[in-house]
C-alpha positions in Angstrom: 7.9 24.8 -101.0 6.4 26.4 -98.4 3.1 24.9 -96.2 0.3 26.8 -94.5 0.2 25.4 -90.3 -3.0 23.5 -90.9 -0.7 20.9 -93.2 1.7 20.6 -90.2 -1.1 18.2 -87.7 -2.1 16.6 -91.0 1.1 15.6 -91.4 2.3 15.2 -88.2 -1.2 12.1 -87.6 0.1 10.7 -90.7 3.7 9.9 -89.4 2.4 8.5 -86.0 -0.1 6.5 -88.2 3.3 5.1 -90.1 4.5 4.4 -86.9 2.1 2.3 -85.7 1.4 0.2 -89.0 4.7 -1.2 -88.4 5.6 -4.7 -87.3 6.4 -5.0 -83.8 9.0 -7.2 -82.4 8.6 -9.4 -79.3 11.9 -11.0 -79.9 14.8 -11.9 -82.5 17.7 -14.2 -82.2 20.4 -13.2 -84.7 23.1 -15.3 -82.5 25.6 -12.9 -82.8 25.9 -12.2 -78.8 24.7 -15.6 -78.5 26.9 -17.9 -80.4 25.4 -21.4 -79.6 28.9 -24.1 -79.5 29.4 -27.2 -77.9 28.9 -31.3 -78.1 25.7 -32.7 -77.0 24.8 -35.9 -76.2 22.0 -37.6 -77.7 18.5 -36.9 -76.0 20.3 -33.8 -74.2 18.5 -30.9 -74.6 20.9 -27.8 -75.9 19.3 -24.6 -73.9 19.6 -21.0 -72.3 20.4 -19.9 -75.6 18.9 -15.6 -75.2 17.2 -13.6 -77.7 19.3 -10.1 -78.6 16.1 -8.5 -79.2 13.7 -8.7 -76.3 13.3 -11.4 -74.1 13.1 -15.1 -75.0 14.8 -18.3 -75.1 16.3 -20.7 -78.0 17.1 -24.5 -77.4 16.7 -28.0 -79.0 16.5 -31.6 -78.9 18.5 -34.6 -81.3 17.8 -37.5 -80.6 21.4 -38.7 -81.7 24.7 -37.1 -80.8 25.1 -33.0 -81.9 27.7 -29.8 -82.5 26.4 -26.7 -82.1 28.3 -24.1 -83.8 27.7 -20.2 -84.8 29.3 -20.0 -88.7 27.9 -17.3 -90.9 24.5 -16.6 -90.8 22.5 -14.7 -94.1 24.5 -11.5 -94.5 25.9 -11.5 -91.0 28.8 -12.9 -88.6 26.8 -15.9 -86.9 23.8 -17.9 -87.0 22.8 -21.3 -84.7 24.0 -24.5 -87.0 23.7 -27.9 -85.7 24.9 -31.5 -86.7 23.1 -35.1 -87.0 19.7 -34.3 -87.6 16.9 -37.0 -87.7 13.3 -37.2 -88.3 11.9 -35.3 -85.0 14.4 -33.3 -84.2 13.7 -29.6 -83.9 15.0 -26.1 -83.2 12.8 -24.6 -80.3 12.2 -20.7 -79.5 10.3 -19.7 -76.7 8.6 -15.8 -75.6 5.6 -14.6 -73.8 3.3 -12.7 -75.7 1.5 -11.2 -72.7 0.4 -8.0 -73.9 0.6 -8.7 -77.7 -2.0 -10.1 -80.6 -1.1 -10.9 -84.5 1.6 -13.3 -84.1 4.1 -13.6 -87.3 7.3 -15.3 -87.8 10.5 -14.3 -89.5 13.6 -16.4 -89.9 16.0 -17.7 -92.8 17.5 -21.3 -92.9 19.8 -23.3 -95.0 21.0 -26.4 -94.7 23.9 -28.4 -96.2 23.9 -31.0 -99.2 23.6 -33.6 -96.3 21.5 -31.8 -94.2 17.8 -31.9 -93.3 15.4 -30.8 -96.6 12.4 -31.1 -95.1 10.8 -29.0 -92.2 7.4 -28.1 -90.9 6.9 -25.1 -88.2 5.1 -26.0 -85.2 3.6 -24.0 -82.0 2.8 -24.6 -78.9 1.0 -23.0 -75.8 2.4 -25.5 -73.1 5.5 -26.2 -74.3 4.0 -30.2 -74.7 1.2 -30.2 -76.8 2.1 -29.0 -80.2 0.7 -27.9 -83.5 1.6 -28.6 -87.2 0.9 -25.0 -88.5 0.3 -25.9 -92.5 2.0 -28.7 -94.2 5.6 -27.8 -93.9 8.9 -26.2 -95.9 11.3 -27.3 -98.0 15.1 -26.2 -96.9 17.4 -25.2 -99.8 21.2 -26.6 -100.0 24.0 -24.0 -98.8 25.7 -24.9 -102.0 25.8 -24.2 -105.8 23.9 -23.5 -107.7 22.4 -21.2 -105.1 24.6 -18.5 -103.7 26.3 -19.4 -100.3 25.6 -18.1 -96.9 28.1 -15.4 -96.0 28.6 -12.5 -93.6 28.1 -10.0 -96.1 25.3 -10.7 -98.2 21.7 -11.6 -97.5 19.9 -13.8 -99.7 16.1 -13.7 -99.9 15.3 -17.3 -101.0 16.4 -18.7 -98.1 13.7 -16.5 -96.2 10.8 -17.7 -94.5 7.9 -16.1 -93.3 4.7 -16.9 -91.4 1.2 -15.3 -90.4 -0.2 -16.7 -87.3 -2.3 -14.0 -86.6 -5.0 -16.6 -87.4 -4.0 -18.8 -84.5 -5.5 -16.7 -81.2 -4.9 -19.1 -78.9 -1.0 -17.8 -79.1 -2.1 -13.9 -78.1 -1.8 -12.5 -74.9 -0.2 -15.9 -73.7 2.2 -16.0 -70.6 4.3 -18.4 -73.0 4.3 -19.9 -76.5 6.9 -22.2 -78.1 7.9 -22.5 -82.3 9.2 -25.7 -83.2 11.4 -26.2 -87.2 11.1 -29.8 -86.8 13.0 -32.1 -89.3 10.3 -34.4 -90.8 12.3 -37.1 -93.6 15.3 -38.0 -93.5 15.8 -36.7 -97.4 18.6 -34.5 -97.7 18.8 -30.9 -99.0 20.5 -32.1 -102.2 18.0 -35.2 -102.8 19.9 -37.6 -100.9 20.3 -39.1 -97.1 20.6 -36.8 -94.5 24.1 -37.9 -93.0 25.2 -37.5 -89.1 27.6 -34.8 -90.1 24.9 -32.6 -92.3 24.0 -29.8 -90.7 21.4 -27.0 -90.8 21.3 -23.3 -90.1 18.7 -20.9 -88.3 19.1 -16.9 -88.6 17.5 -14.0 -87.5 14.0 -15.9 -85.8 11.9 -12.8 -85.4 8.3 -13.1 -83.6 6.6 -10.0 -84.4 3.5 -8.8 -84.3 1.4 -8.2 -87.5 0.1 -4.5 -87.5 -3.6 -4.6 -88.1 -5.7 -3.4 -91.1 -7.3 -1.2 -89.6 -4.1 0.6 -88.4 -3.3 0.0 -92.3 -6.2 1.6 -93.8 -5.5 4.6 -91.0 -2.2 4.6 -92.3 -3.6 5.0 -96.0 -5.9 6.9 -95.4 -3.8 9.8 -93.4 -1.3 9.3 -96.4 -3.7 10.3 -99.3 -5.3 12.7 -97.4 -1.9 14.7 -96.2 -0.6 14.1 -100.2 -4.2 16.0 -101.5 -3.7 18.5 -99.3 -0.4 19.3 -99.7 -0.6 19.4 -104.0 -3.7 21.6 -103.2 -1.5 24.4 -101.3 1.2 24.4 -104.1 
């Protein structure tokens, strides 16, 4: 098939348009350089944990005694897995978004049949005051019936995702802070979450959300290079 030079721009606008419409990351933690391990005491924070992608820090608070370990994660070596969960205690990932707007959050979490069911995402602007953002998650066992976590295969149920582009107090801020905060103490299977349940985090992403107007651009480019290109067959 051959193409006349005016299709080449055309073409060429729609692929930086493509590039632009997609999501950008501030900063992922798929623990595989990191590999969070050790005993905690209760009401010690567990810290310093680094982002692969871009920069940002990982920690958490339990109010009782914790192991942090690294087992598999969804369809990879490692994830961040910790013991003795009770109602308050959270996973906490912190990045500036200084230069950024259209906050979203990617991760995937499991827990085990004694584990933590119940979660609810939480955010933060000064690391103190926090908000509830919606009315919370339910966590799905790392056991059958549902398929087991692995370092081979990804499993989409146990992904979550959230659009906080709504929330502008978190753009263009020198820091922000996501809580997963554990809020019963109901298990993943139904039951009583036990000191030795435990509950895994993979692949936190905080992107940005590209914007509809870069979207429509994106569409738009798209059609037009595709009408273009039929009528120089």
């Amino acid at each position: 098939m051959n193409y006349s030079f005016p299709a080449f721009p055309l073409l060429l606008a729609a692929f930086f348009a493509a590039s632009s419409g997609r999501a950008q990351t501030i900063a992922q933690w798929t623990f595989e350089i990191s590999q969070p391990a050790g005993f905690f005491s209760a009401g010690t924070w567990f810290t310093n944990i680094s982002s692969e992608v871009g920069p940002g820090t990982a920690s958490g608070l339990h109010a009782g005694n914790t192991f942090l370990s690294s087992p598999a994660g969804n369809g990879s070596a490692h994830s961040f897995s910790a013991t003795n969960f009770a109602v308050g205690d959270f996973y906490q990932f912190e990045v500036s978004t200084v230069g950024f707007s259209g906050i979203r959050l990617e991760w995937d979490q499991t827990s085990s049949n004694t584990g933590p069911r119940d979660n609810r995402l939480d955010y933060s602007t000064d690391g103190i005051n926090f908000t509830a953002f919606g009315s919370g998650y339910t966590i799905l066992a790392n056991a059958s019936p549902n398929p087991t976590w692995n370092s081979t295969t990804f499993n989409a149920i146990y992904h979550y995702s959230q659009d906080l582009s709504s929330v502008t107090a978190l753009n263009n801020a020198s820091t922000v802070y996501f809580r997963l905060i554990d809020t019963s103490t109901t298990s993943a299977n139904g039951g009583t979450v036990g000191s030795g349940g435990t509950d895994r985090v993979d692949n936190f992403t905080i992107e940005v959300v590209p914007e509809p107007q870069t979207l429509a651009l994106l569409s738009g480019f798209g059609i037009l290079a595709l009408n273009f290109i039929r009528r120089r067959k």
